[in-house]
N, C-alpha and C positions, 0 to 999 in steps of 0.2 A: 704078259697077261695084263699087267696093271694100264700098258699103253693102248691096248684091246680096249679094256671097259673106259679108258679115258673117250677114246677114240669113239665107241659106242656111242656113251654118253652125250659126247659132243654132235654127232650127228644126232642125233634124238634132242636135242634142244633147237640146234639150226631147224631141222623138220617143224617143230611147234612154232618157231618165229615165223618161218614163211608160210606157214599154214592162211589162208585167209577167214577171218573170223565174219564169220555171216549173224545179222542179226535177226533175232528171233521177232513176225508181226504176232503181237498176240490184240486179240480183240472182244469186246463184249457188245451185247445187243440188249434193249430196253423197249419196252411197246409203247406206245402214243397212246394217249385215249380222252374220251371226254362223253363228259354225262350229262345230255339236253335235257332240262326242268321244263318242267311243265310252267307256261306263263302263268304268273298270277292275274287274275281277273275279277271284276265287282261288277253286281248286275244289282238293281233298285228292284226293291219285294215289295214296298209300300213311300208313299209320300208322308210329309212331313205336315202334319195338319192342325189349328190352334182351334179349331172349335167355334162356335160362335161367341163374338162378342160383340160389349155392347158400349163405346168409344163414349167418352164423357167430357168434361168440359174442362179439363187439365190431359197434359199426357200418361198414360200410361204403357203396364209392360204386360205381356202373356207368355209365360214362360211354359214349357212342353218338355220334360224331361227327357234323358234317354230310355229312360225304363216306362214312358208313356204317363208320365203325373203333371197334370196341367194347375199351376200357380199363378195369380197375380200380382199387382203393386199398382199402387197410384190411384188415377182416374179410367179404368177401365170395370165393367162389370161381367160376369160372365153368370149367364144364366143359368139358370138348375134343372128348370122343366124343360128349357132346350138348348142341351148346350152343344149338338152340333157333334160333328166326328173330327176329334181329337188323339191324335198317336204322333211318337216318335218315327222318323223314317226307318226303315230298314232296311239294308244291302245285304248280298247273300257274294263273300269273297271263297273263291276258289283258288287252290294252286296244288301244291306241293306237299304232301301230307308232313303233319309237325312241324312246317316251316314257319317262323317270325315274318313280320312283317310291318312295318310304317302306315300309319294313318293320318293323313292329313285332313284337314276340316278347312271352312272357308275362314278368311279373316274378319274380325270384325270391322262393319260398316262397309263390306264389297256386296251384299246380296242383297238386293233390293226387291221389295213385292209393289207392283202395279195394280190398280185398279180405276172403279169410276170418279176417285176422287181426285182432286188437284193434287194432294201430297201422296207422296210413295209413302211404303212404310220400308224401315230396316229388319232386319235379320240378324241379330247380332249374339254372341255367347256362344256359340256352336260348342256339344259336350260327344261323348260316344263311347260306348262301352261294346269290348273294350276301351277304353284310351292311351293314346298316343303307339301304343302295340299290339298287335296282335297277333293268336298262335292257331293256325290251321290245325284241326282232327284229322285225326289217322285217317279219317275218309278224304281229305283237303279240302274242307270246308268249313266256314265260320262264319255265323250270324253277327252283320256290324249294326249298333243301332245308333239312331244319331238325333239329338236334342238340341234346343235354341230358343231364344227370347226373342220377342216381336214388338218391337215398339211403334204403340199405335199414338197419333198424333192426337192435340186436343182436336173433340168435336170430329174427327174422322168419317169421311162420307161412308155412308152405309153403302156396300157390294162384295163383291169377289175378289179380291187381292189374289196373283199369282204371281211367283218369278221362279225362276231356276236356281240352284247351287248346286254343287258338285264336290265330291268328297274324292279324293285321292289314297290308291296303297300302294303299293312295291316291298319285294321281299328286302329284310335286313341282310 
């Protein structure tokens, strides 16, 4: 009997060795996805305007707030009984609701205003409120307002000074 269960035994382990052991595929699956934002975008609600002035015989400056407060310095006079339509620009930025976002402004001495006189004038100090950031409402919209100093030349020819600048956002 004891050469039976030897015997057994021994077959029953030869059987496991030549057995062939197959290896198990196991595998898992993951979904792709992605979530297109809405571009952010700035459209101009109003110009940027100094009001009338009245250039004197040194240079000066007219400064125009972001919050629409129009100041002087120097040789420049600004009238009382007419002084003309004076505001901060304003942009109306759209995107992403609650999304951050970058505000760029122009640099100083890039924007220049033309008119009927020999000398341009500059644009220089560029402010904005917010500044430097800004954070879109639940609706994705945000009022940008944007302020700058004008420096008018001595003796400045009387006219219409225009130029462009341009203010830049993009989401953080």
């Amino acid at each position: 009997m004891r050469k039976t269960v030897f015997l057994l035994a021994g077959l029953f382990v030869m059987m496991l060795a030549t057995q062939q052991m197959k290896a198990q595929d196991v595998s898992a699956s993951a979904t792709a996805a992605a979530n297109i934002i809405t571009p952010i975008q700035i459209s101009k609600a109003a110009d940027l305007y100094f009001g009338n002035i009245v250039a004197g015989t040194t240079p000066g400056t007219v400064t125009v707030s972001h919050d629409g407060i129009r100041t002087k310095s120097d040789g420049v006079t600004l009238p009382t009984a007419t002084p003309g339509d004076f505001h901060a620009a304003e942009f109306t930025v759209t995107g992403l609701a609650n999304a951050t976002y970058a505000i760029t402004l122009p640099d100083d001495n890039t924007v220049t205003i033309s008119g009927p006189g020999e000398e341009d004038m500059t644009v220089t100090g560029f402010t904005s409120n917010p500044s430097g950031t800004g954070t879109l409402a639940a609706n994705g919209e945000q009022t940008l307002s944007v302020g700058a100093t004008l420096n008018v030349g001595e003796s400045q020819a009387a006219g219409t000074y225009e130029g462009n600048f341009s203010v830049t956002v993009a989401y953080n």
